[in-house]
BAVEXSE-163251 format. One record per residue: residue in three letters; x, y, z of N, C-alpha, C, O, CB in turn; residue number from 1. Coordinates in nm, 3 decimals, padded with zeros to 5 digits, m for minus. Glycine has a CB too. Example, Ala and Ser with C-alpha at 12.3 -4.5 7.8 and 13.67 -1.06 7.14 Angstrom:
<recs>
REC|res|n_u|n_v|n_w|ca_u|ca_v|ca_w|c_u|c_v|c_w|o_u|o_v|o_w|cb_u|cb_v|cb_w|n
REC|ala|01.319|m00.569|00.780|01.230|m00.450|00.780|01.320|m00.330|00.780|01.424|m00.332|00.846|01.131|m00.447|00.905|1
REC|ser|01.285|m00.225|00.708|01.367|m00.106|00.714|01.290|00.003|00.787|01.341|00.114|00.804|01.408|m00.060|00.572|2
</recs>
This chain:
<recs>
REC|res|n_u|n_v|n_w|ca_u|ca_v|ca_w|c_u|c_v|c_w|o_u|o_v|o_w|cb_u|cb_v|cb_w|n
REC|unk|04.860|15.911|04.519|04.761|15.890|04.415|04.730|15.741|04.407|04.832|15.672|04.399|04.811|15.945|04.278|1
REC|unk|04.592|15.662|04.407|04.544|15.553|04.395|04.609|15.499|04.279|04.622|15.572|04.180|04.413|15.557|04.395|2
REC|unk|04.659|15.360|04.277|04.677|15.285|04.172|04.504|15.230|04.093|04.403|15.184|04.148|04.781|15.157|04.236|3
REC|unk|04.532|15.259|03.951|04.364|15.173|03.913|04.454|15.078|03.766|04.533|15.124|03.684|04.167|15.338|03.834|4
REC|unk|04.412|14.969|03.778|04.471|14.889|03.668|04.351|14.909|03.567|04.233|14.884|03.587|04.509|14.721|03.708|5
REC|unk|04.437|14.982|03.406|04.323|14.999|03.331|04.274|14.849|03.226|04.160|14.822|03.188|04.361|15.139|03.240|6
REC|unk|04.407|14.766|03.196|04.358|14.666|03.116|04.381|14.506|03.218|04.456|14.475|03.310|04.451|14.676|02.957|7
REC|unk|04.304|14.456|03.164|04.310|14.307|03.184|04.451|14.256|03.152|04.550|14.316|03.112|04.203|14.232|03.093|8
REC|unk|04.431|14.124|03.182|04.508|14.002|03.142|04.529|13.959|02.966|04.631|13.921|02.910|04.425|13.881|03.219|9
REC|unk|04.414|13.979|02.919|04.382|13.994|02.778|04.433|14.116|02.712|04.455|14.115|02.591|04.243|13.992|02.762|10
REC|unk|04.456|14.233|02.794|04.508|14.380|02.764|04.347|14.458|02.674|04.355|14.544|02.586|04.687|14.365|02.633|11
REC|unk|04.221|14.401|02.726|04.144|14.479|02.732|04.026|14.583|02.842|04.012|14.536|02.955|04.118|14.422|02.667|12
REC|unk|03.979|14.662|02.824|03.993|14.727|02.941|03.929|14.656|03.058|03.874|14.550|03.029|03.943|14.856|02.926|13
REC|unk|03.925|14.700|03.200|03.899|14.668|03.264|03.759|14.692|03.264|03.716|14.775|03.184|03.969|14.689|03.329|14
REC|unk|03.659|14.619|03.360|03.514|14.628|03.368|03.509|14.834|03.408|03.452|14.919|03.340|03.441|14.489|03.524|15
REC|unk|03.575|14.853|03.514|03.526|14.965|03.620|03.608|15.100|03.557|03.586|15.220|03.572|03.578|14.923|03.808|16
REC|unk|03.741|15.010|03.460|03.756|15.153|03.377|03.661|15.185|03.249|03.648|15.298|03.200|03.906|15.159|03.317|17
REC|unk|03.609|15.091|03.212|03.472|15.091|03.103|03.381|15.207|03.218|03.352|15.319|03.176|03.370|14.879|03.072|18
REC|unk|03.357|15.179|03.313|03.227|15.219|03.368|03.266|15.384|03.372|03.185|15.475|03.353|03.184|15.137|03.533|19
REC|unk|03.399|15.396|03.398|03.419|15.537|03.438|03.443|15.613|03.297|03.370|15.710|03.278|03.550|15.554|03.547|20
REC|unk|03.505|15.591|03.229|03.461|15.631|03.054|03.349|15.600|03.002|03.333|15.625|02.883|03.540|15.568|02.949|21
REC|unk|03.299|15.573|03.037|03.110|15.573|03.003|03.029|15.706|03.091|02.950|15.793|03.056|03.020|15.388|03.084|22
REC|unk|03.088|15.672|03.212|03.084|15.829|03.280|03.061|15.925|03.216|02.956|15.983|03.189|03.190|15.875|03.335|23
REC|unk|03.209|15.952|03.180|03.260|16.051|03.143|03.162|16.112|02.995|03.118|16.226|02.977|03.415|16.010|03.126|24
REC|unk|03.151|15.994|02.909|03.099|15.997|02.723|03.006|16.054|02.784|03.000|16.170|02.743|03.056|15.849|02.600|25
REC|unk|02.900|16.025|02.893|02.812|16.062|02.896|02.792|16.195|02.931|02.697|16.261|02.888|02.768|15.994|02.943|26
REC|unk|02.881|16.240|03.012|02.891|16.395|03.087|02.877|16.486|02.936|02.822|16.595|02.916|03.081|16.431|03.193|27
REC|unk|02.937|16.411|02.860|02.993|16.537|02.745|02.925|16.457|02.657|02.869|16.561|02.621|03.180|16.578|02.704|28
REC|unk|02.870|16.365|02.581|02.778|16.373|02.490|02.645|16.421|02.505|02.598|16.463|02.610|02.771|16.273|02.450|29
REC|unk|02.580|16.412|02.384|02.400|16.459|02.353|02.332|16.336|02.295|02.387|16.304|02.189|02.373|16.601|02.219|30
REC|unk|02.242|16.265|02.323|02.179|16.205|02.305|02.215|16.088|02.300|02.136|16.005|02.253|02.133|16.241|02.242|31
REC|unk|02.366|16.042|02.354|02.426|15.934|02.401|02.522|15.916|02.234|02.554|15.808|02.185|02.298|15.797|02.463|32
REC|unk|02.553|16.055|02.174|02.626|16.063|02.052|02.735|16.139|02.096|02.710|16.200|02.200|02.554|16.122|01.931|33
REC|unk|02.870|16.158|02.041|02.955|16.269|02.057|02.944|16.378|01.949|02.980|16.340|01.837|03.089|16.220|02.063|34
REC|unk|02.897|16.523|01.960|02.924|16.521|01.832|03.103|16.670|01.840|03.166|16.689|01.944|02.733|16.574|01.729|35
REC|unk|03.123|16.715|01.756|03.252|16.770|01.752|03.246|16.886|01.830|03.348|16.903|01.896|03.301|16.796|01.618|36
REC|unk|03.161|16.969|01.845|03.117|17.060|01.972|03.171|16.933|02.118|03.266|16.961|02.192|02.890|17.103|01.962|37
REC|unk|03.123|16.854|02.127|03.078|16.767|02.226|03.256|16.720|02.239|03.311|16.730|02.349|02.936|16.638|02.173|38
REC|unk|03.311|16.684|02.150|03.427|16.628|02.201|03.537|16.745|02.245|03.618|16.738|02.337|03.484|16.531|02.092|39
REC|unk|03.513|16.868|02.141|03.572|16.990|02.181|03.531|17.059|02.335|03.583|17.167|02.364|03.535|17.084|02.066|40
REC|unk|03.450|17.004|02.418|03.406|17.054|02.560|03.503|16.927|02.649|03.555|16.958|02.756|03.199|17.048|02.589|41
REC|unk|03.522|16.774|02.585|03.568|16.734|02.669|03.699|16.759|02.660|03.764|16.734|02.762|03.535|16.631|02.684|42
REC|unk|03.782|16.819|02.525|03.965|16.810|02.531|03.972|16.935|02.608|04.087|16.934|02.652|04.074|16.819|02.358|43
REC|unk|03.891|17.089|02.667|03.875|17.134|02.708|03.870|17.098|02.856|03.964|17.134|02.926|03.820|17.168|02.647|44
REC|unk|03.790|17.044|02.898|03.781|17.012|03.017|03.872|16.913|03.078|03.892|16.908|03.200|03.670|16.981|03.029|45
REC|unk|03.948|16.802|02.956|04.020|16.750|02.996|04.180|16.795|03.026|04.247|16.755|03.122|03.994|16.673|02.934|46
REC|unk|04.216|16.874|02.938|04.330|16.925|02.931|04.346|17.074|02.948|04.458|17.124|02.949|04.376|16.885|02.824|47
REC|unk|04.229|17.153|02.961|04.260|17.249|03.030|04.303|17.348|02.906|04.346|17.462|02.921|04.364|17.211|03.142|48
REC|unk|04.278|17.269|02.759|04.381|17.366|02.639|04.258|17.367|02.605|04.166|17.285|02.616|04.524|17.316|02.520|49
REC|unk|04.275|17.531|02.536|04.102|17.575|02.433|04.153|17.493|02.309|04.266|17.449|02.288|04.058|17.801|02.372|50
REC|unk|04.006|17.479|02.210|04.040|17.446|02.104|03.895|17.463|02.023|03.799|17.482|02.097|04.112|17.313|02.112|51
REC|unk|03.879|17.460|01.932|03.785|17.447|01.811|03.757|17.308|01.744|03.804|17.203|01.787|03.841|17.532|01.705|52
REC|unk|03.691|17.317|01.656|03.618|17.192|01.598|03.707|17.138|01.494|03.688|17.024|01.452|03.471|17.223|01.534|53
REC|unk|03.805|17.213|01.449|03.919|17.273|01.358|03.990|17.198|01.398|04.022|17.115|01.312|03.970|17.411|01.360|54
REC|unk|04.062|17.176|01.550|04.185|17.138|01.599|04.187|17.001|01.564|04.093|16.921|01.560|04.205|17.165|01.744|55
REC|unk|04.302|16.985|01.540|04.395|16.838|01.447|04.369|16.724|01.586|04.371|16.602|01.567|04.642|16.877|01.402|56
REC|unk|04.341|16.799|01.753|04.279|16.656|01.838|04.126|16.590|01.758|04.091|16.477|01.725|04.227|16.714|02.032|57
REC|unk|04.073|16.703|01.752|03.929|16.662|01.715|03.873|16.550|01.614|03.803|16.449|01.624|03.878|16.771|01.668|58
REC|unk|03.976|16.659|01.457|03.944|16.589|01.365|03.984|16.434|01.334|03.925|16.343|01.276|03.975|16.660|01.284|59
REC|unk|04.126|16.448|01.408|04.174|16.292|01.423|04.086|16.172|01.462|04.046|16.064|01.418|04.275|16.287|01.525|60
REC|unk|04.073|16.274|01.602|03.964|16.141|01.636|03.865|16.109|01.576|03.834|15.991|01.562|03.902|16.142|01.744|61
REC|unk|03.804|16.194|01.534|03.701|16.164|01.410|03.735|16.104|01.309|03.666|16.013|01.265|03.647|16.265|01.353|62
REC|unk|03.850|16.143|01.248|03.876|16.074|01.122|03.924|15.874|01.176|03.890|15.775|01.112|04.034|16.187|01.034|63
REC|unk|03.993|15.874|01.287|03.982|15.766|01.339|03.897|15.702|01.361|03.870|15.601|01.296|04.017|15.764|01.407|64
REC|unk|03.827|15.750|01.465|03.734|15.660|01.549|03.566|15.646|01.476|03.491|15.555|01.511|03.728|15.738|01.717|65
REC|unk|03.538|15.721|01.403|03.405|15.775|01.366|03.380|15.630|01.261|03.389|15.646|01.139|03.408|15.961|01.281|66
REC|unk|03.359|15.540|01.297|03.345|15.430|01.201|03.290|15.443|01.121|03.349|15.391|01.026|03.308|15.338|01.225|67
REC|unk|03.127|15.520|01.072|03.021|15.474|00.956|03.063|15.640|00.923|03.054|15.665|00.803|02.817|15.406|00.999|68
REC|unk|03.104|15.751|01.005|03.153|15.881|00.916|03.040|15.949|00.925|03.024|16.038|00.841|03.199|15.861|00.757|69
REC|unk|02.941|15.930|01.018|02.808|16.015|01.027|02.844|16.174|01.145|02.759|16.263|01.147|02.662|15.884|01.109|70
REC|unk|02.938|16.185|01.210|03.039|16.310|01.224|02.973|16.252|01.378|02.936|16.351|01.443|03.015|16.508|01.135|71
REC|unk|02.955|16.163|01.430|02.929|16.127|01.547|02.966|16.007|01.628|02.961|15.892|01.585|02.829|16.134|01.543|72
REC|unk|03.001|16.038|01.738|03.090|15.940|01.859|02.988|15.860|01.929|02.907|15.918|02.002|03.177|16.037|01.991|73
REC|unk|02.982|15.727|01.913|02.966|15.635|01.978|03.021|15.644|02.123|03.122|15.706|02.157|03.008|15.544|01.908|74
REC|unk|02.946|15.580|02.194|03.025|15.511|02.321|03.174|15.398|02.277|03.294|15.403|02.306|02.888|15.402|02.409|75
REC|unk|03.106|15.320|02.208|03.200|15.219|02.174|03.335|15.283|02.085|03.452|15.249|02.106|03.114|15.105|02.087|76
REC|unk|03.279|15.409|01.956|03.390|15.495|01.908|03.493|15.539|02.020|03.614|15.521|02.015|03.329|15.621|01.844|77
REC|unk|03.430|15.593|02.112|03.514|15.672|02.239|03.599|15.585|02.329|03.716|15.610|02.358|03.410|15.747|02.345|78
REC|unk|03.504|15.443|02.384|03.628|15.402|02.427|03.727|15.311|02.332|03.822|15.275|02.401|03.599|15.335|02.545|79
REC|unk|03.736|15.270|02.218|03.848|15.275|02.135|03.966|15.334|02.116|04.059|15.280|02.054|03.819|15.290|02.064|80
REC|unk|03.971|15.479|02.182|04.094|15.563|02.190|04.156|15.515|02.297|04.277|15.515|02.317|04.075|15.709|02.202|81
REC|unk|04.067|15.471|02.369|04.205|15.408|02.509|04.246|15.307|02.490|04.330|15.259|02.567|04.172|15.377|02.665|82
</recs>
């Protein structure tokens, strides 16, 4: 398996791991938003576990990351979890 260094020197992310989580936000957001449908397709696809809009991954992250609380994921919200 390839080594990829995800943070800098600074311990923030790297340029090309930004690029590939931007990828990704994009595969699974709508209109360049996440919304809880939208993040529930990626813990799905990421992990392979079903889940609902319900599940304690979802809401967390929302209750975390969702800065202004409008029930929608930023790019910048999303990569914050890493």
């Amino acid at each position: 398996m390839p080594y990829a260094k995800l943070l800098d020197e600074s311990r923030n992310l790297t340029q090309r791991v930004v690029e590939v989580f931007t990828e990704v936000f994009q595969r699974f957001s709508t209109d360049g938003k996440m919304t809880r449908h939208d993040l529930v397709k990626f813990v799905e696809g990421s992990t392979q576990d079903l889940c609902n809009i319900n599940d304690s991954r979802i809401t967390e992250m929302f209750d975390r990351y969702d800065d202004d609380k409008d029930n929608l994921l930023t790019l910048p919200n999303f990569l914050q979890f890493y």
